[in-house]
N, C-alpha and C positions, 0 to 999 in steps of 0.2 A: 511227597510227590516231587518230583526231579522233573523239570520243564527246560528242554535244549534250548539253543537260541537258534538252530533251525526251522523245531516248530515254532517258534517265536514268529520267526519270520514268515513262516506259510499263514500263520492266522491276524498278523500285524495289524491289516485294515481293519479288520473284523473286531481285534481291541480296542483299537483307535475309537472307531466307530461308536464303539456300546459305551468306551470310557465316555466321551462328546456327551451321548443320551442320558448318562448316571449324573452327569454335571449340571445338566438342566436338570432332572428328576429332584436334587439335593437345592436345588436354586442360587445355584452359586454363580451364574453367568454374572447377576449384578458387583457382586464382590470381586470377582475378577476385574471388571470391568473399573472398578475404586480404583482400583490401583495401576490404572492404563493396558489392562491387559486386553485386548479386545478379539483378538484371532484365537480363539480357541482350541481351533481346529491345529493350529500349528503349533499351538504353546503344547496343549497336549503330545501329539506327532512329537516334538523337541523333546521332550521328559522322557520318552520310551523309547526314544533314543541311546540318548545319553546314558540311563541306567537300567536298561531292560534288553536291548538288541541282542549287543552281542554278549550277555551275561544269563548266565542260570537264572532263571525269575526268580525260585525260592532263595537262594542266597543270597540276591539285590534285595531280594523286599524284607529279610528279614534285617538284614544291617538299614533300612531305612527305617522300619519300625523300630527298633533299636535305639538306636542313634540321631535317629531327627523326628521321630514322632512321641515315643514314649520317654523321653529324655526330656526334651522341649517343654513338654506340657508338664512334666514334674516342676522343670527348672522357673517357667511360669508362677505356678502355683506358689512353690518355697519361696520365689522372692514378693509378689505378693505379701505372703503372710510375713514375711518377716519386717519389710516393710511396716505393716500395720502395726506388727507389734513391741517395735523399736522405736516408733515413732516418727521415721528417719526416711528420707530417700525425696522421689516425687511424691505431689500430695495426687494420687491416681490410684485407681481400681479400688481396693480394701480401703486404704486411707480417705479417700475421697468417699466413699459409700459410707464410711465412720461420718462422717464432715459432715455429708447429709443428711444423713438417718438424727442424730444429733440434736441438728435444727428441726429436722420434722417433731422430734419428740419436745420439744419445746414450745415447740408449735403448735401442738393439739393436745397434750398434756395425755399423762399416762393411761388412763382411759380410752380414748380413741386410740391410740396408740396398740395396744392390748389385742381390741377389737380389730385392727387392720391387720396386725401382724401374727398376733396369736403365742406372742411371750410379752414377758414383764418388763424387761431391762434391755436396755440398748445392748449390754455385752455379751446377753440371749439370740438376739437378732444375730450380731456379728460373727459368733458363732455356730449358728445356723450358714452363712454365709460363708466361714472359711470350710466347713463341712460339704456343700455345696462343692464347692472347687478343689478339695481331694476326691470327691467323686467322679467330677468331671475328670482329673489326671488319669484314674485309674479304669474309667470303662474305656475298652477299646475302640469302640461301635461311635464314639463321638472324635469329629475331625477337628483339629485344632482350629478352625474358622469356629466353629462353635464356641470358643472363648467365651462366657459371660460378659469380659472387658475387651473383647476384641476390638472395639471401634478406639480405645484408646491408644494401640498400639502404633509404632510406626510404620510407614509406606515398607521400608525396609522388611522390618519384621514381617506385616503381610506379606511382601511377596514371595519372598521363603520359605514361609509356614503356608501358605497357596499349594506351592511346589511339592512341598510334602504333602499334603494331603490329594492330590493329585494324582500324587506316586501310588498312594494307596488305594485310590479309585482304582488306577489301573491294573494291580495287582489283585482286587475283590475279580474285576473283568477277568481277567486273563484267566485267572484260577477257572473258573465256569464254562470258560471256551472251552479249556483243556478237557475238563472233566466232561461237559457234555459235548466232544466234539471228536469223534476220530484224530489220529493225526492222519494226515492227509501227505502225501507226497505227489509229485506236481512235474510232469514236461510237455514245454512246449508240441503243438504237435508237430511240426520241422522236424524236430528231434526224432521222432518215431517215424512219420514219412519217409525219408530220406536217412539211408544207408551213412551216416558219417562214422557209427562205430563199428567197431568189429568183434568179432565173438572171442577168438583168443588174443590171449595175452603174451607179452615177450618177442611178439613178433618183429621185425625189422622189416622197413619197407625199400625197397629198390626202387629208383626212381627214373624217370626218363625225360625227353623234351616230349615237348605236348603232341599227339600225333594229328594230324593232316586238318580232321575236321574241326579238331580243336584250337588248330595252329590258323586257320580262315577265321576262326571266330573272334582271334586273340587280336584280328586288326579293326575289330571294333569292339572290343572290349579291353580296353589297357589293362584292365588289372589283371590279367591273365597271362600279361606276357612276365611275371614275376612270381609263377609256378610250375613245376615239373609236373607230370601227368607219374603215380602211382603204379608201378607192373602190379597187378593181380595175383597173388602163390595161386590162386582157382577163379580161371575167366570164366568159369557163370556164376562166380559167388556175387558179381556186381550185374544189374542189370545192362544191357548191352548200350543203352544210351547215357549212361552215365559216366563218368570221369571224377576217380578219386584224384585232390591236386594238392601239393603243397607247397608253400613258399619256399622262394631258392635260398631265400636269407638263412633259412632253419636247416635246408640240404645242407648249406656250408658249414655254418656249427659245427653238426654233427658228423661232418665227415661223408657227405653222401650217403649215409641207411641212418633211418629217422624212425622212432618207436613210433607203431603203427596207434591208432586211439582206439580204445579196449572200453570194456565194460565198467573201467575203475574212471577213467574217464567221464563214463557218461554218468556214473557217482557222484565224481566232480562238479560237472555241472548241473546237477538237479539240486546239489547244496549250494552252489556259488548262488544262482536263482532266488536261494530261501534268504539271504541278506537284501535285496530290493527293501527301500526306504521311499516315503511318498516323491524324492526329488527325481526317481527313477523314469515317471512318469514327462517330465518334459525335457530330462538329461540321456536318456538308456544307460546311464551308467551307474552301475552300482563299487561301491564300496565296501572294504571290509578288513580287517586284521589278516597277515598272513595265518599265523598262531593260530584263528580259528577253523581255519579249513586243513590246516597239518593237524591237529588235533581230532579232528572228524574224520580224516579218510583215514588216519594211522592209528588216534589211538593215545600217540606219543609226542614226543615232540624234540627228536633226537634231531641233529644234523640231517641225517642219508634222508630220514622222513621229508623235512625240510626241502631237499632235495629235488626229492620225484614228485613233490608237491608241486615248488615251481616246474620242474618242465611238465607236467601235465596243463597247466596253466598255459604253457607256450603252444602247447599242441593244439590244442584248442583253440586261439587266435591265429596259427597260422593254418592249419587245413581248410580244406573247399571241397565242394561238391559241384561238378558244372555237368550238363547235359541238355536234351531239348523235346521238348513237350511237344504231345500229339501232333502239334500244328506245326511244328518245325520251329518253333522259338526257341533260339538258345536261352538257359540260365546259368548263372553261377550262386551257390549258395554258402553259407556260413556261419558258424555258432556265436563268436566274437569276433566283432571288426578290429578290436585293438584291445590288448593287455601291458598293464603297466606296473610294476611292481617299483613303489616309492621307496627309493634307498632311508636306509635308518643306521642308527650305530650296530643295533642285530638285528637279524633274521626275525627272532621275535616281535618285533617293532615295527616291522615294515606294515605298510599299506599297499591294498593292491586296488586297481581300479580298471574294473571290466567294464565296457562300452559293446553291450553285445548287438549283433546285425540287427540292418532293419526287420527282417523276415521274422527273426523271434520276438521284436519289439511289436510288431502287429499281430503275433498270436497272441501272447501274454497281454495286450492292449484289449484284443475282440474276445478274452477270454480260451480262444480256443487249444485247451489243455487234453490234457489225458491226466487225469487222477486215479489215484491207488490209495485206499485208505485201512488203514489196523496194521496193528504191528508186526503180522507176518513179512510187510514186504523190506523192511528193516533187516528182517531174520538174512535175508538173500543178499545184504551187501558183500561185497567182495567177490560176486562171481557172475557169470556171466547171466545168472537167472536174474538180477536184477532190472538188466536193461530188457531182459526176454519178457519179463510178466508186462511193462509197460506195452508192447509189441499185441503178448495176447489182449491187457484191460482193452486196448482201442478196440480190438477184434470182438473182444467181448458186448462191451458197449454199441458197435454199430451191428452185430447179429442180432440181437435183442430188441434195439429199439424199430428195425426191420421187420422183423417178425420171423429171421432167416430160420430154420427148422434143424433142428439139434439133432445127432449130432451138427457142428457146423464143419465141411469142408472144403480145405486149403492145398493147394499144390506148396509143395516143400519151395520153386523157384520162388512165389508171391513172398517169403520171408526178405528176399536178398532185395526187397525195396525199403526196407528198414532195417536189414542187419545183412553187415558185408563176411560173408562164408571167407573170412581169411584163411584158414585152414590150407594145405596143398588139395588134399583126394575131395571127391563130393562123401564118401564114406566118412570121413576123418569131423568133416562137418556136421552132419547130419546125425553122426554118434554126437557128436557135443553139444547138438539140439537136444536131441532125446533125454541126453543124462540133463540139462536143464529143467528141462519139462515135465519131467519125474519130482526134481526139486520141489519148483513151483505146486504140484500138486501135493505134495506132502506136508505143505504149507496149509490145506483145507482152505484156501481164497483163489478166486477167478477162476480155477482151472478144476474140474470135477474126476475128469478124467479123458484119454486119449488112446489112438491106437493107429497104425500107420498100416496103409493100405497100396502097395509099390512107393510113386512119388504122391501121393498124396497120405495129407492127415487129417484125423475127425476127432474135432473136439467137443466136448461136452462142458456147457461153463454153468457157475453156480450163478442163479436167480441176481440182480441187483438188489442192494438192501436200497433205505429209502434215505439215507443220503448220497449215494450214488446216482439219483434218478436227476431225470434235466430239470433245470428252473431251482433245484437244491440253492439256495442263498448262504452256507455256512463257509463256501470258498471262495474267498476273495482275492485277488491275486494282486490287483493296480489302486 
């Protein structure tokens, strides 16, 4: 079983959490506690950090069992015994239990002796006891707190051998999650609301100064006067009160035409997302290896990748969505307020550090997501049916729980409030609808089946299973 550090990351609390609950269930919060450790909640959170986040679980946890679990408890054991039977070292664990055992049989004489123990000779006893402690080495199922001489050990030694077995808590957890849990894929709902990506790719975007009503708005909203308003290739592909906008800094760059944010994009960001760590909750910003998110959208990890990594990155902190509700309030909106890519001696090295908008920090805070779960929706990356099925699960999900009557129908405009028709022709669109939508259902998830009726379409969607349904506890997000 092969476990990303994606879904690592979608199901992190939910580890956390059970790992926390295995720890009491095993009693080990006092033992922690020996040895200063008292926050548990974050010692744990730190370990699955460090050597679970951003790593294969199976590979992390097999080099810990490896190498600090089944090693250790050999290494324990052997010096132990050798100890005892060289006669030599501290007088502790083996040598000491010789020491005593010794005196007791001196003490009660070989009879009682017999009767307590149940052999004749001290060097029967003793050997029952180093017997003992290769058993202990070699069952897996026993954590190295379980030491028989545990309490003789050092502060040091505890706290290490703590760690490890910790590790391994978390890895029993994780494994269970995996296995009984969909993987689950995860956007804000922002993201689906609002038009920020677009259906094709390769496109270029032409830019202009903000027009009239956007340029009245721009004197009481400063951040707005440090973006160009977006020409449209198809003026109804965006609804008529909205305003696609992008930063002048990023116009300049590039030269005035700016890669328009595409469905790879919105890839992007439902993976950057799945790196969130508990500090995200009073920071918004998350962290993460460049290397691991070039390796996810590509695949590889060549230069060019490297590349269209970072500027997909930039695209993303510098566009905006501005426009004004019912009531005549203007907004402006945003997926990431600021991106920062930490220089390193490589590209492989680098750290990035997203700080995304408040608007997304209060969905993801109030839970309010759109989830997609089973491997189909993975099958979809790289095209534009990916950011489309998230578009239909919402549609799906709020027809259902309505009680709306199936087929359910959408006029073709109601798409362009969550996906901008970049496209020139409304035809050139709407075919690249369709062949998505075809995708999506030959996938057998969300979508059952459809059929388009002038500008409107009726969709037929498949039953919600029963993690899908509201009040479900298996998705955690904060």
């Amino acid at each position: 079983m092969e476990t990303q550090s994606t879904s690592n990351g979608r199901s992190q609390q939910l580890i956390i959490s059970q790992a926390v609950t295995a720890i009491q269930r095993h009693r080990m919060e006092e033992i922690l506690h020996s040895v200063s450790i008292f926050d548990i909640q974050e010692f744990v959170t730190t370990l699955y950090q460090e050597h679970y986040q951003f790593e294969n679980l199976e590979a992390s946890y097999k080099k810990i069992r490896y190498h600090s679990f089944n090693k250790l408890k050999k290494r324990w054991v052997q010096a132990a015994i050798r100890n005892y039977e060289e006669g030599r070292g501290p007088k502790k664990e083996l040598r000491a239990r010789f020491e005593m055992i010794t005196a007791y049989h001196h003490l009660v004489g070989p009879e009682a002796f017999l009767k307590e123990f149940h052999v004749k000779t001290i060097e029967s006893y003793m050997q029952q006891c180093i017997l003992e402690l290769k058993e202990w080495a070699e069952n897996p199922n026993l954590l190295i707190h379980t030491y028989p001489y545990w309490s003789q050990k050092t502060v040091n030694q505890k706290k290490t051998s703590l760690k490890t077995d910790v590790l391994m808590i978390l890895w029993e957890v994780a494994k269970e999650v995996d296995l009984n849990q969909p993987t689950a894929h995860h956007s804000p709902t922002l993201a689906v609301d609002i038009p920020f990506f677009g259906m094709s790719d390769r496109i270029k975007n032409q830019t202009d100064l903000l027009d009239e009503k956007l340029n009245e708005a721009s004197q009481l909203n400063l951040e707005l006067q440090n973006y160009d308003t977006v020409i449209p290739k198809y003026k109804k592909g965006i609804p008529d009160h909205l305003s696609v906008l992008v930063s002048k800094e990023f116009i300049q760059e590039l030269n005035g035409k700016v890669p328009d944010l595409d469905s790879k994009d919105f890839e992007a960001f439902t993976e950057i997302l799945a790196y969130r760590d508990m500090t995200f909750q009073t920071s918004r910003k998350i962290i993460f290896p460049l290397s691991q998110l070039v390796k996810k959208l590509y695949a590889n990890d060549s230069g060019k990748s490297y590349d269209l990594t970072t500027q997909r990155l930039m695209k993303l902190g510098y566009y905006r969505v501005a426009g004004h509700n019912e009531d005549g309030d203007f907004f402006i909106r945003g997926l990431f307020s600021s991106v920062t890519i930490k220089n390193a001696t490589t590209l492989a090295e680098s750290q990035v550090i997203v700080t995304v908008s408040e608007e997304i920090y209060d969905d993801l805070l109030k839970q309010q997501i759109v989830s997609i779960y089973g491997e189909q929706i993975e099958q979809l990356k790289g095209s534009f049916a990916y950011h489309l099925a998230f578009v239909l699960q919402k549609e799906r999900m709020s027809s259902i729980q309505t009680g709306e009557q199936q087929p359910v129908r959408r006029h073709w405009r109601q798409f362009t409030y969550s996906i901008r028709f970049n496209k020139v022709r409304k035809a050139d669109n709407l075919k690249e609808l369709e062949l998505n939508l075809d995708r999506i259902k030959e996938h057998d998830f969300i979508l059952k089946d459809w059929h388009r009726s002038g500008d409107y379409y009726f969709f037929t969607f498949y039953p919600l299973e029963s993690w899908e349904l509201p009040g479900h506890s298996d998705t955690l997000l904060l």
